[in-house]
N, C-alpha and C positions, 0 to 999 in steps of 0.2 A: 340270739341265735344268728349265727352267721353263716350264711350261703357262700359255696366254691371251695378252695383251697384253705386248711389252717396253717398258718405259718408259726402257729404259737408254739415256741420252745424249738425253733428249726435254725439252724446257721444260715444266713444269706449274703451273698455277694452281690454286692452293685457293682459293675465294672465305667468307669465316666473317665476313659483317658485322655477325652479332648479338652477344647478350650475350656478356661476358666468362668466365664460366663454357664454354658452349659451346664457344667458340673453342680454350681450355685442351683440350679434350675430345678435339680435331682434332690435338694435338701427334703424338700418336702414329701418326697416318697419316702424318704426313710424318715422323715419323721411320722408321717401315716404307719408306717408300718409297725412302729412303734408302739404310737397309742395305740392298733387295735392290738396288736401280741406282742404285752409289754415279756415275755419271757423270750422271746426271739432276742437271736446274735448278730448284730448287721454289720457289715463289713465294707466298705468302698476297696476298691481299689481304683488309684487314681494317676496323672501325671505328676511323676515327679518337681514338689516343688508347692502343688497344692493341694498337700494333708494337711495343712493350716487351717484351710477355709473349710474344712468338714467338721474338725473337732468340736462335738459337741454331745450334748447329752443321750442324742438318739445313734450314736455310730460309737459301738463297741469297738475296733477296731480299724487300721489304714495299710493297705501296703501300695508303697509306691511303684511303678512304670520308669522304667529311663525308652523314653520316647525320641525319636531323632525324625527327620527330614519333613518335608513339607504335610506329607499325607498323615503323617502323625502314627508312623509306624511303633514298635515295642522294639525296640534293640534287644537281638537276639542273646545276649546273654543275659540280660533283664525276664527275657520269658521266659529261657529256662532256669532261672534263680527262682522265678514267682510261679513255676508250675510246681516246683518244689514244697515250696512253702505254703503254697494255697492247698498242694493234696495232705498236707497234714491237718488243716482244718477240718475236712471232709464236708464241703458246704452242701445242704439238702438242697438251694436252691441257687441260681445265679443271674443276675440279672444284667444282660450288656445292654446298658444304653446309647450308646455309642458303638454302630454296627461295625465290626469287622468280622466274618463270619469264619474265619480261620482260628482267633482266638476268642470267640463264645462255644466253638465243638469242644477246645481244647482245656477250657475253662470249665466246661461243664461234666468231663470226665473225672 
């Protein structure tokens, strides 16, 4: 029995645009997420550059970020390419780890 939220059989987005370090950090939530709802869909989306370092057996899926300037912003035609293509998934759930709160609203719509 499992107490809170089922994520079992749910689409979910990680979002980890920052460093590479970081991102590494996140493996293991999706791989937890995994073992406990092996039917769930987990998705990263990442900076462009390292969907290398995710592919593995617990991330169905990668879509990359073209990221520019120091603060590690989303190049605007990068987010409106991946707002596109993330609303076809239709993910039940989204997880930004890396806060930027303009696109976790825009992420989660």
């Amino acid at each position: 029995m499992h107490d809170g939220i089922n994520f079992d059989g749910k689409k979910i987005l990680i979002s980890r645009t920052d460093k590479i370090g970081d991102l590494i950090l996140s493996i293991p939530f999706a791989k937890f997420l995994k073992s406990k709802f092996p039917n769930s869909k987990i998705f990263f989306l990442v900076k462009r550059g390292n969907a290398f370092f995710i592919k593995n057996g617990y991330v169905d899926g990668v879509f990359e970020a073209e990221i520019s300037g120091e603060r590690g912003e989303i190049k605007i035609e990068s987010f409106i390419f991946l707002l596109f293509e993330l609303s076809k998934i239709k993910f039940d759930f989204s997880f930004c780890s890396f806060f930027k709160v303009f696109y976790c609203i825009a992420l989660a719509n």
